[in-house]
N, C-alpha and C positions, 0 to 999 in steps of 0.2 A: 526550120521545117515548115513547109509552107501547103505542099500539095499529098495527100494521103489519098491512096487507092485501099475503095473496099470492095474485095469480095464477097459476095452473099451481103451488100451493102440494102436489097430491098428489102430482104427477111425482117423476124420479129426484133432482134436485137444487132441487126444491121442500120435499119433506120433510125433506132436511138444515137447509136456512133455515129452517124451521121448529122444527125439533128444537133448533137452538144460540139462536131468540131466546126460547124460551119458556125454555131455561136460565136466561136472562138477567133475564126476569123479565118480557119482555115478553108483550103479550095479541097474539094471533094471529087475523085472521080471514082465512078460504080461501075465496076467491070457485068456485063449481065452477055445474056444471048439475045435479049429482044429490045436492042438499040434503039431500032427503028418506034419502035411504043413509048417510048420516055421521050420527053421533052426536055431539056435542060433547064436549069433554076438558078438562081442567083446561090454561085458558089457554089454549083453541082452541076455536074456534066457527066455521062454514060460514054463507054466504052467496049468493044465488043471482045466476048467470051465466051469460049467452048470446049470447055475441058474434055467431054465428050469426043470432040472431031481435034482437039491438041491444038487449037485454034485461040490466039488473044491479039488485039492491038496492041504490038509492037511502040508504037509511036508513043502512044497513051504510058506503057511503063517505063517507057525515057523519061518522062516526066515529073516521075515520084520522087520524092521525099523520104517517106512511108507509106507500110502496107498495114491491114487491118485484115485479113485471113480466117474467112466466117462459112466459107461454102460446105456443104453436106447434104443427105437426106435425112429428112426428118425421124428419130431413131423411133419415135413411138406415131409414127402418120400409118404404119401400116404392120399388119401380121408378118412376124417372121420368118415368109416361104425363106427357101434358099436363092431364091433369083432374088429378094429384097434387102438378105444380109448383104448376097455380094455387090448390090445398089450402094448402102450404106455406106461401105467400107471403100470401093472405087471411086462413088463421088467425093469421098476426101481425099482419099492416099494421091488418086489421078490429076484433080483438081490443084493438092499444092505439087505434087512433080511440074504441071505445067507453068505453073507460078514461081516455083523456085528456078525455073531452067529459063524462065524468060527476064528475071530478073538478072539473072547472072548472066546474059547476053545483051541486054539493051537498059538496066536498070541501075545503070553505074553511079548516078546521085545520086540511089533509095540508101539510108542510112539503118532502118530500125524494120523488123519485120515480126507483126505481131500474128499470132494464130493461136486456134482456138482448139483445144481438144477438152477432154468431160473428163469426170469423177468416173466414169463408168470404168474404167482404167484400174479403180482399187475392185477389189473383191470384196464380201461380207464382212463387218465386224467381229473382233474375236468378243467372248464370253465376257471380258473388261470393257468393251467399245474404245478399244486406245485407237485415238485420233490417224487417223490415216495424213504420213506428212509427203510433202513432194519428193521422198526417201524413199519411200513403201515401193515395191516391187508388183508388178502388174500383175493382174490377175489371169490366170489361164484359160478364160472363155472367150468368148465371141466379142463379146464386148470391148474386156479386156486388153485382146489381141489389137483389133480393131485401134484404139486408142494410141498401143504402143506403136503398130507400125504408122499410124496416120500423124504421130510426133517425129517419126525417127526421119519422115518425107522432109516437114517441116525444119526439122535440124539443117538439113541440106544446104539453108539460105547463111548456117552460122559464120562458115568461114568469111562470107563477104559484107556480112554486117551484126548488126546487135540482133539478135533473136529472143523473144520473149514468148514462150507458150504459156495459154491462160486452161487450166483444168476446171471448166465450167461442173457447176452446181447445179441442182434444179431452181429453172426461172420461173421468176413469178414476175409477171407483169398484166395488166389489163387487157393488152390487144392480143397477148399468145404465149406460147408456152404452156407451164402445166396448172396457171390460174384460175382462166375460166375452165376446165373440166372438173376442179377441185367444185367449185365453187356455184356453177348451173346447178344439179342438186338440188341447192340450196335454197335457191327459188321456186320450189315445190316443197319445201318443209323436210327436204331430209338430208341429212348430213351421213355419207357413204365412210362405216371404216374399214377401208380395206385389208384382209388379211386380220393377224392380232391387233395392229393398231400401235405396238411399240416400236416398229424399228424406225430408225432414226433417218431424218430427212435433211440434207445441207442444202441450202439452198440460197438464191443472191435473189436481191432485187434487181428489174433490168436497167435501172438508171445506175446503180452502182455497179451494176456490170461492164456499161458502157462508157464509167468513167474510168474504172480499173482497165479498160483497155487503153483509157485516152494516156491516162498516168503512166502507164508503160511505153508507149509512143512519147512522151516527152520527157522520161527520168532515165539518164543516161546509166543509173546505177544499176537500173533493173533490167535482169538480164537469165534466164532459162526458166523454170518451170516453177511456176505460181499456180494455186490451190484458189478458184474465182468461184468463193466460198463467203457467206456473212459470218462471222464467229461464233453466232450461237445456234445450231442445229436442233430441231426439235424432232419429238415423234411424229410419226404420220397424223397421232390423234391429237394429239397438241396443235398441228399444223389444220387442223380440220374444225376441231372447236373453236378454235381461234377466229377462222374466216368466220363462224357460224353465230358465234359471238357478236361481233363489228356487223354482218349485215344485221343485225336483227330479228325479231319476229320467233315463234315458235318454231324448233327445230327438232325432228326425233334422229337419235344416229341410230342407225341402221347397220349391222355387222356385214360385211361383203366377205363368205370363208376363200379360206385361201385356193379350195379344190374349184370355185367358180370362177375367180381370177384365171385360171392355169386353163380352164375349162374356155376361158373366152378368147382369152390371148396367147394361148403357146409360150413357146419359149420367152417373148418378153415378158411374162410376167414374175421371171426372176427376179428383171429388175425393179420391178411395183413394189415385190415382198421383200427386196435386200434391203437391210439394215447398213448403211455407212455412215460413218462420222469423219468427217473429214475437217482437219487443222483449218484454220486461216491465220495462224502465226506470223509464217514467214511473211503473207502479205501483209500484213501489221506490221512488222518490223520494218518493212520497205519504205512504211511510210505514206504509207495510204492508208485514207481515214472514211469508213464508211460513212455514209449518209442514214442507211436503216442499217442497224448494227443485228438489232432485235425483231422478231415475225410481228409484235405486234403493230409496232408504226410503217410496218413494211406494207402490210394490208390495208392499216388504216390508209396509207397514202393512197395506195392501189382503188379503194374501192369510193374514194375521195371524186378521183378523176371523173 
């Protein structure tokens, strides 16, 4: 396996998979819309995409190897009118149709096909917090929905090769994701708990995210739906002290009630105040080995950078 196509290869945890395969030695190309503005780089080259208009270079996904399947709208960049859910939910489902249908006509050496779907897929913890496993049965909301049908696109690519979906966690990394909003606050002396402050947070570093993609791209063993989860989940307020802790300096936490969350943010702020715990077992057993296992060295690295 030599050449890997990524979609949503510019994004915050596209550019990491990007960054660790071309270490590796591999040739990268990033399927985008605006060709014409990238430059090509030793071991990366662009490609033209438009899920929007059903539009990709052909030539380009003759090419591949492997894919790396990252495209979407940002689930928390905006309020949830209903013209933004159904943004959400077509920029994925639309995005892999057009990827899976172009692979299965011009993409006949792509061997492994990785995509990405969320946690947001399980529902609430029960009264116990039993682990939500890649078992669990989807939840019946928006989210939920969303997740199952934007997998079941994704399956699409199975018959013709390995398929691997990743059930991303909350990212924490420096350049994006839900780090720096945790964690700006902070730099003004107050550490936000939002809601009670207990429910549980799973969440991945994005270097270990983007190696757990790489891993799957090159372990022939690993094959359907993986939980892209670190093993130990903390509370929101554990997840909050903790940053508050490592930066330093004097901090007051501040109680955020649940009735101003729902007040600010509508219907996302279900997902602010859900409580999930979700396994990282099965990825254990696969044989992938975290890097930050634990929030603490996951931050310290973070705020290291």
């Amino acid at each position: 396996m030599k050449t890997i196509g990524i979609v949503g290869g510019t994004g915050f945890v596209g550019s990491y998979v990007t960054a660790l395969l071309t270490e590796k030695g591999y040739d990268v190309i990033i399927f985008t819309r605006d060709v014409s503005k990238r430059k090509n780089r030793p071991h990366v080259s662009y490609a033209y995409w438009d899920a929007a208009k059903n539009e990709c270079d052909l030539t380009a996904i003759g090419q591949l190897d492997g894919v790396v399947h990252l495209a979407g709208a940002g689930i928390a960049d905006k309020r949830w009118s209903e013209d933004r859910k159904r943004e959400i939910l077509d920029s994925r489902v639309n995005s892999t149709h057009l990827l899976t249908e172009s692979l299965k006509t011009s993409g006949k050496q792509c061997k492994v096909f990785v995509a990405a779907s969320a946690i947001g897929i399980y529902g609430a913890d029960d009264s116990r917090h039993t682990p939500f496993t890649e078992d669990s049965q989807p939840e019946n909301d928006f989210l939920g929905t969303t997740c199952r049908v934007w997998e079941e696109a994704s399956l699409q690519a199975a018959p013709q090769m390995r398929t691997v979906i990743v059930r991303i966690g909350i990212v924490l990394g420096k350049e994006g994701g839900a780090f720096p909003q945790f964690a700006t606050p902070m730099s003004f002396g107050i550490v936000p708990i939002l809601g009670g402050g207990e429910q549980m947070v799973s969440w991945i570093e994005v270097e270990d995210l983007a190696r757990l993609m790489i891993f799957a791209l090159e372990h022939d063993h690993v094959s359907g739906v993986y939980n892209g989860v670190a093993p130990k989940p903390v509370t929101h307020r554990e997840l909050m002290q903790t940053i508050a802790k490592i930066k330093g300096g004097l901090k007051i936490s501040i109680p955020v009630p649940a009735f101003v969350i729902k007040a600010m943010l509508g219907e996302f702020s279900i997902e602010i105040l859900k409580s999930t715990t979700v396994s990282a077992q099965k990825t254990l057993i696969s044989g992938f080995k975290f890097n930050y296992p634990e929030l603490d060295g996951a931050v310290r690295r973070i705020l290291s950078q």
